[in-house]
Structure formats: C-alpha cells, structure tokens
GUDOPA-99076 format. One record per atom (N, C-alpha, C): residue number from 1; y negated, x negated, z negated. Coordinates in Angstrom, 3 decimals. Layout:
- NUM, Y, X, Z
...
END
This chain:
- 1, 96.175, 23.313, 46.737
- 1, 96.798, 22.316, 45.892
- 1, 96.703, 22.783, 44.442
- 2, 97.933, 22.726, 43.743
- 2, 97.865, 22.872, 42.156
- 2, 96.740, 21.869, 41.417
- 3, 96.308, 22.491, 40.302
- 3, 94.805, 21.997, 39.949
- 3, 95.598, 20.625, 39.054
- 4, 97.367, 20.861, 38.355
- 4, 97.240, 19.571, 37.860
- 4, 97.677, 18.074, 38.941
- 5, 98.153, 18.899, 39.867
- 5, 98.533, 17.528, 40.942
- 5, 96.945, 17.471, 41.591
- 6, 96.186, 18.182, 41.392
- 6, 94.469, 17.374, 41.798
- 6, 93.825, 16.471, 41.296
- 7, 94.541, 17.123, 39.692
- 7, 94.083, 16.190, 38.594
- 7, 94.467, 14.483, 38.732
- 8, 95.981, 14.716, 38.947
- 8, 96.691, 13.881, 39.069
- 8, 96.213, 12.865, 40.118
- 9, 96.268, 13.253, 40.895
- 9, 95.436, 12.635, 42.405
- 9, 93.779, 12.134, 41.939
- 10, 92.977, 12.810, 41.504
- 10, 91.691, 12.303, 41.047
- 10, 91.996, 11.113, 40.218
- 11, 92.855, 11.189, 39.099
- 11, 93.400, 10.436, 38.107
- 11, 93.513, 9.225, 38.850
- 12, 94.551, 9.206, 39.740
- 12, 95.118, 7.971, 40.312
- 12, 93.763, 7.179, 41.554
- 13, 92.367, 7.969, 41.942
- 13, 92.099, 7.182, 42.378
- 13, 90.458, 6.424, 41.503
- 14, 90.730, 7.110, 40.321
- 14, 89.642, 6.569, 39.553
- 14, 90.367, 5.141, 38.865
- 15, 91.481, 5.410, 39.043
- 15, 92.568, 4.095, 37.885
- 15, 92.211, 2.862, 39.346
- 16, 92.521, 3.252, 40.541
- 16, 92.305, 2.499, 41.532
- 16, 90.851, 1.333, 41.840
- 17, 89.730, 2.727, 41.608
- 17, 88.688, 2.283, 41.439
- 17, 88.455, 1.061, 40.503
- 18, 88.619, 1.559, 39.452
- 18, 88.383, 0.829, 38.080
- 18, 89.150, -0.756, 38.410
- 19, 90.683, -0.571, 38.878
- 19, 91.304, -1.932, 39.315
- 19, 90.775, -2.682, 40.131
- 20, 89.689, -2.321, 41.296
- 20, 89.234, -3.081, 42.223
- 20, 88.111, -3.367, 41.252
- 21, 87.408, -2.982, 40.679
- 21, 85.671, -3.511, 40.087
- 21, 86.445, -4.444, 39.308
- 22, 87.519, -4.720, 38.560
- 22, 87.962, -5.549, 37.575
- 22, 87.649, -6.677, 37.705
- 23, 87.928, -7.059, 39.098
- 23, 87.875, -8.413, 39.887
- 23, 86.721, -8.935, 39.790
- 24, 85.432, -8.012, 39.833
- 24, 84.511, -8.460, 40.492
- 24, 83.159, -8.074, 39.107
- 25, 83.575, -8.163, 38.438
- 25, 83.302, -7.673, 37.287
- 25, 83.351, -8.384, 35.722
- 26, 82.190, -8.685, 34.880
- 26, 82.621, -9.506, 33.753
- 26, 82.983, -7.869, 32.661
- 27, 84.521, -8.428, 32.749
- 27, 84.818, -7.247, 31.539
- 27, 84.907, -7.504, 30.566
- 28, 84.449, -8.855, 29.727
- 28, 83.898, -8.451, 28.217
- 28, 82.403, -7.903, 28.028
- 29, 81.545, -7.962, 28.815
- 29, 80.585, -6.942, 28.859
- 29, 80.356, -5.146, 28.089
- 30, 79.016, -5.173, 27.429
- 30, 79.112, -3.812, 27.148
- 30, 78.754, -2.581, 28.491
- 31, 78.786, -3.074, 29.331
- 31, 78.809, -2.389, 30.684
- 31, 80.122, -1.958, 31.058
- 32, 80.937, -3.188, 30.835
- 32, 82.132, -3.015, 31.292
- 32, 82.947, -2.106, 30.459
- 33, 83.199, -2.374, 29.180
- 33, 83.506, -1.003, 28.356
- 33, 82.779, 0.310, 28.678
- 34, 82.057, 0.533, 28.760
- 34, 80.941, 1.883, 28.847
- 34, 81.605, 2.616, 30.361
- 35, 81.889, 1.655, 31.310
- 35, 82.330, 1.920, 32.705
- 35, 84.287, 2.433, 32.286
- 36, 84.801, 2.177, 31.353
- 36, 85.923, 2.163, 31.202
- 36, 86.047, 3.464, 30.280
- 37, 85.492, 3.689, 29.379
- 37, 85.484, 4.600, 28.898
- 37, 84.749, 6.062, 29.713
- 38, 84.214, 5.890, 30.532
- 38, 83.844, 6.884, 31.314
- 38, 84.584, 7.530, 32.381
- 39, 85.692, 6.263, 32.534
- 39, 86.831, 5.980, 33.534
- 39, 87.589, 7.002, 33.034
- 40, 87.740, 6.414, 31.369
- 40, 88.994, 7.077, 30.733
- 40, 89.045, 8.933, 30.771
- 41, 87.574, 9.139, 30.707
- 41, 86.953, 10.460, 30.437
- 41, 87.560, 11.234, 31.368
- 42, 86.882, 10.677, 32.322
- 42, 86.957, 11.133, 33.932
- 42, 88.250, 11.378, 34.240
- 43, 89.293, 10.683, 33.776
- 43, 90.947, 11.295, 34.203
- 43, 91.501, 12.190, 33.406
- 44, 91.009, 12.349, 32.235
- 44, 91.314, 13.864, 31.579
- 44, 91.409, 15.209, 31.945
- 45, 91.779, 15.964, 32.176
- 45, 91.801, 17.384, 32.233
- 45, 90.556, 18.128, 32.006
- 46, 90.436, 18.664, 32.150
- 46, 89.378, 19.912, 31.922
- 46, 89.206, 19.662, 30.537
- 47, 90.445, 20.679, 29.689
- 47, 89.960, 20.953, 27.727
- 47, 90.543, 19.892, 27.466
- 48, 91.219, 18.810, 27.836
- 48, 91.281, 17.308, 27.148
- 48, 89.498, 16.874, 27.168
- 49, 89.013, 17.223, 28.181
- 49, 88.131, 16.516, 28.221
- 49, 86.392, 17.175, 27.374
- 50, 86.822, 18.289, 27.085
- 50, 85.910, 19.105, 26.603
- 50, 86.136, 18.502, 25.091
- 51, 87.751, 18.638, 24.647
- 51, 87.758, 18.292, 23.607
- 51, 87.371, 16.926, 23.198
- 52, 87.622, 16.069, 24.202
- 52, 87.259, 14.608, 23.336
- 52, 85.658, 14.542, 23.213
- 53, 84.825, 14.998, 24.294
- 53, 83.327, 15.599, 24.800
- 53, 82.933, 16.014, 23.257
- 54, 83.427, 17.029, 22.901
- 54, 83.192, 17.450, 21.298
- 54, 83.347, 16.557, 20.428
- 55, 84.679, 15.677, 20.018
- 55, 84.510, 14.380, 19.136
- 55, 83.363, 13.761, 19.215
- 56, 83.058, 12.798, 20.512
- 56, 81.772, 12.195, 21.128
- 56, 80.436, 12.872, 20.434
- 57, 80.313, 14.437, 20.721
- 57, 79.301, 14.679, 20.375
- 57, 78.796, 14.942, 18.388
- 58, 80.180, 14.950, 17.941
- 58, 80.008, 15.315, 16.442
- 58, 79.956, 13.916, 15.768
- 59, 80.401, 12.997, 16.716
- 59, 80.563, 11.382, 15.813
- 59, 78.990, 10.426, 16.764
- 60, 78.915, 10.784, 17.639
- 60, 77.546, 10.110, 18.461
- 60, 76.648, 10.842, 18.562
- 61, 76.587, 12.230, 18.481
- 61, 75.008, 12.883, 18.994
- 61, 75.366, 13.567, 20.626
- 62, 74.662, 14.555, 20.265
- 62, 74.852, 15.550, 22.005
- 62, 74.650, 14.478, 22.373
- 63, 73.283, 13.998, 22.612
- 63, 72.610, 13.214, 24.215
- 63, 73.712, 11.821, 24.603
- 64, 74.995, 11.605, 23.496
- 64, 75.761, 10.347, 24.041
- 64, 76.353, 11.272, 24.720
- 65, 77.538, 12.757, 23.797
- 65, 78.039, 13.238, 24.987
- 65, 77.939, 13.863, 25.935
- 66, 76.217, 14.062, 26.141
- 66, 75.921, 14.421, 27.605
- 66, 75.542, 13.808, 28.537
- 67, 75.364, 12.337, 28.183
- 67, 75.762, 11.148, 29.252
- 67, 76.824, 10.734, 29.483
- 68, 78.176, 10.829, 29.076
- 68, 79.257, 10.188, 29.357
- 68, 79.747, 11.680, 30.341
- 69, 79.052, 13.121, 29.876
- 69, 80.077, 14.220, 30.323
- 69, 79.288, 14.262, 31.989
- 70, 78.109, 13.774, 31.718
- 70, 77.418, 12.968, 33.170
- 70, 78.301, 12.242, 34.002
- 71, 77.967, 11.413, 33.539
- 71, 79.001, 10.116, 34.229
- 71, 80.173, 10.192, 34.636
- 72, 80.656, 10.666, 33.490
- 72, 82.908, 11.517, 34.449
- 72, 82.539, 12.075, 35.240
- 73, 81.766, 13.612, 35.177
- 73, 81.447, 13.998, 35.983
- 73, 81.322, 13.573, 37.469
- 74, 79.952, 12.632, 37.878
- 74, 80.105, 11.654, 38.615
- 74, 81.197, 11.179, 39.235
- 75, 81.599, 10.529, 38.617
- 75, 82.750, 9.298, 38.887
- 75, 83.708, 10.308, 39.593
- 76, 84.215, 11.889, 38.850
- 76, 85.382, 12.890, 39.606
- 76, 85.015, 13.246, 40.292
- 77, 83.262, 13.210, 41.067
- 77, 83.009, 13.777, 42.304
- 77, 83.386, 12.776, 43.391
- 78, 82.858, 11.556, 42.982
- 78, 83.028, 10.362, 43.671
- 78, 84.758, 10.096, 44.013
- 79, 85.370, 10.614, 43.792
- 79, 86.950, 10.290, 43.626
- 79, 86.965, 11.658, 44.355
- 80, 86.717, 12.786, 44.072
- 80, 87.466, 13.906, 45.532
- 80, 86.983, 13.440, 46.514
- 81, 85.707, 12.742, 46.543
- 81, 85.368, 12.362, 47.849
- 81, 86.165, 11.504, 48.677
- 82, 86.161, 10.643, 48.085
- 82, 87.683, 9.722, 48.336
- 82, 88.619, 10.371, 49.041
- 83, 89.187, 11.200, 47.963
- 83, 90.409, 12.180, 48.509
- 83, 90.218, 12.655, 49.435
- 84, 89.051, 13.496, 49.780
- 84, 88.675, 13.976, 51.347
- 84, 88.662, 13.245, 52.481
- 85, 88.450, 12.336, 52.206
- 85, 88.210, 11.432, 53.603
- 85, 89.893, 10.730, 53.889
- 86, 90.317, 10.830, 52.799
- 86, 92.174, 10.344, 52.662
- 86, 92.783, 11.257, 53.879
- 87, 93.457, 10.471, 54.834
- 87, 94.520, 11.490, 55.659
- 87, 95.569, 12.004, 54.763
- 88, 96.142, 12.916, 54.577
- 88, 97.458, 13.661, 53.798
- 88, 98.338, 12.974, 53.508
END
C-alpha cells in the first residue's frame, strides 16, 4: 500500500475514533482538548508532523513535545491495529 493512502486510512480511523469518544465524553474538559490535539497530531504525515513536533517543542519545552510525539505515536499504532483486523 502507498504510504499516503496509509496515511490516509490511519487518518480516517483516528477521526472515527475521536467521533465515537465524543459521545461519551465531557468535551469542554482539559482532557478532552489534550485527547484532540493528539488526535490532530496523530493524522499528520510524517514531516507535517515533525514539523509541528518542533513548534510544540520551541513554544512548550521538549518534555511537552515528547509527550504529545508519545501519544500520536500511540494512538497511530492503535489505529493500524484497527486496520489489521479490518477485512479489505
């Protein structure tokens, strides 16, 4: 599979994710932002995501953007997994 239709595909099932917790979820919460913005991370590209990773870290401090580059992280493993278990 081409790496941006993977992307694409990861993309679409983290947006999925995020739509089901909505429900069940108080989203004026600072949880709930923190979960959204990690969301947002997580569907970026590779150097989209390096680059915003760098903003994060020059305006917050490494250790914010090496918890959020955590957490996407996460969240895009958790989403191929998804995809794997998806029939074609």
């Amino acid at each position: 599979m081409l790496p941006n239709r993977l992307n694409s595909r990861i993309a679409d099932v983290i947006s999925q994710t995020i739509a089901e917790e909505r429900s069940a979820t108080d989203t004026t919460s600072p949880a709930w932002r923190e979960r959204c913005e990690v969301a947002q991370v997580a569907m970026f590209t590779d150097s989209d995501r390096r680059i915003f990773l760098s903003s994060i870290a020059h305006r917050r401090g490494e250790a914010a953007a090496n918890a959020l580059e955590q957490s996407a992280d996460a969240l895009r493993t958790q989403a191929i997994f998804k995809l794997a278990r998806k029939p074609s």
